[in-house]
C-alpha positions as a Markdown table, in Angstrom:
| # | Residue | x | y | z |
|---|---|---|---|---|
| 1 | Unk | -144.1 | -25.4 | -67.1 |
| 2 | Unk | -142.0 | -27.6 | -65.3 |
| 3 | Unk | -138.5 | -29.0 | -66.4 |
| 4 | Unk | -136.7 | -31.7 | -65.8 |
| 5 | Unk | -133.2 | -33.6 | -66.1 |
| 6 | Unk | -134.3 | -36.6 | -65.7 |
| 7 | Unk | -133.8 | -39.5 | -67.9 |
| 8 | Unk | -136.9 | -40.8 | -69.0 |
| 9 | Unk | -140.0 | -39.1 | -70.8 |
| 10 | Unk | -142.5 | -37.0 | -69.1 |
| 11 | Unk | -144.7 | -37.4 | -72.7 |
| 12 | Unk | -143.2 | -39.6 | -75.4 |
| 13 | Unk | -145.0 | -38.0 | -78.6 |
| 14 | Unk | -144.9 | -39.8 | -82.2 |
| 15 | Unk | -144.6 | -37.7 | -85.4 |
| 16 | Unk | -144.8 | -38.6 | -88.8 |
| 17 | Unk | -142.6 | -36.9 | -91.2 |
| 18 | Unk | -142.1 | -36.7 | -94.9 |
| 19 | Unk | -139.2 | -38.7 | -96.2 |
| 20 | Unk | -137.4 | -35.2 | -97.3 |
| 21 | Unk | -138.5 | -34.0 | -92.8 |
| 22 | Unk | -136.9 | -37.1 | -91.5 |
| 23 | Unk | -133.8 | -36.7 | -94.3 |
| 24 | Unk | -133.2 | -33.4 | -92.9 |
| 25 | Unk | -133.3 | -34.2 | -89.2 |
| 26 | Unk | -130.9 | -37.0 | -89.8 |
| 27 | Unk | -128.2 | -35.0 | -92.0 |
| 28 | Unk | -128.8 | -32.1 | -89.3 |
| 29 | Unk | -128.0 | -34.6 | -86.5 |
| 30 | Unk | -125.1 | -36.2 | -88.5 |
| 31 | Unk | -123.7 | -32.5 | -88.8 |
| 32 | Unk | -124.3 | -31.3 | -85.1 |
| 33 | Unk | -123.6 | -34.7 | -83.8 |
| 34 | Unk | -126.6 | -34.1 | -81.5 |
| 35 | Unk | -129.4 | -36.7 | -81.0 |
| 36 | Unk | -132.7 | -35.9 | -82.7 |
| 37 | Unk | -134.3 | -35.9 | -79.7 |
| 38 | Unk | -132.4 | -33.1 | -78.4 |
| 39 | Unk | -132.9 | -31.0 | -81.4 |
| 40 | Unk | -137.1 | -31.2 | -81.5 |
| 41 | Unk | -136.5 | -30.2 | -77.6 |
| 42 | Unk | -135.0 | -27.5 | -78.6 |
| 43 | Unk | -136.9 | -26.4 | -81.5 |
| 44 | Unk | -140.1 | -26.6 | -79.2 |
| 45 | Unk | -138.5 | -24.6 | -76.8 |
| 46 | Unk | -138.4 | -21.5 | -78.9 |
| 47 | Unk | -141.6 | -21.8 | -80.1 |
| 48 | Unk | -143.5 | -18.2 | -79.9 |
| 49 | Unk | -146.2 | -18.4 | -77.3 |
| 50 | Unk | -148.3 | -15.4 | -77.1 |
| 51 | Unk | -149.3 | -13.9 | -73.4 |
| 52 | Unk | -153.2 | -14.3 | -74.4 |
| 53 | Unk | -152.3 | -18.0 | -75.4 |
| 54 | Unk | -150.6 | -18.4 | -71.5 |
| 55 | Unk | -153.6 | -16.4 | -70.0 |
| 56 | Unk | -156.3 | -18.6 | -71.4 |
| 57 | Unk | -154.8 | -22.0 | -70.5 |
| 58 | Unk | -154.4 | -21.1 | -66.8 |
């Protein structure tokens, strides 16, 4: 996996949310004073990925 600093988007990804996701995300964001952005960046980040999972995608 490659990472980057740069300033633009290497995917841009749309997601629909339930009124009650997209509430939480703001008020989270609000709190944090982080942009949502950020935040899904980060949540993505520490999602588990199995070494089976990393194996068979080679």
């Amino acid at each position: 996996m490659i990472m980057t600093n740069k300033k633009w988007a290497v995917k841009r990804i749309t997601v629909n949310l339930a009124a009650q996701e997209a509430e939480k995300l703001e008020q989270y964001c609000q709190q944090t004073g982080r942009p949502a952005t950020d935040v899904i960046r980060e949540l993505i980040r520490g999602l588990p990925i199995s070494e089976d999972t990393k194996e068979h995608s080679k």
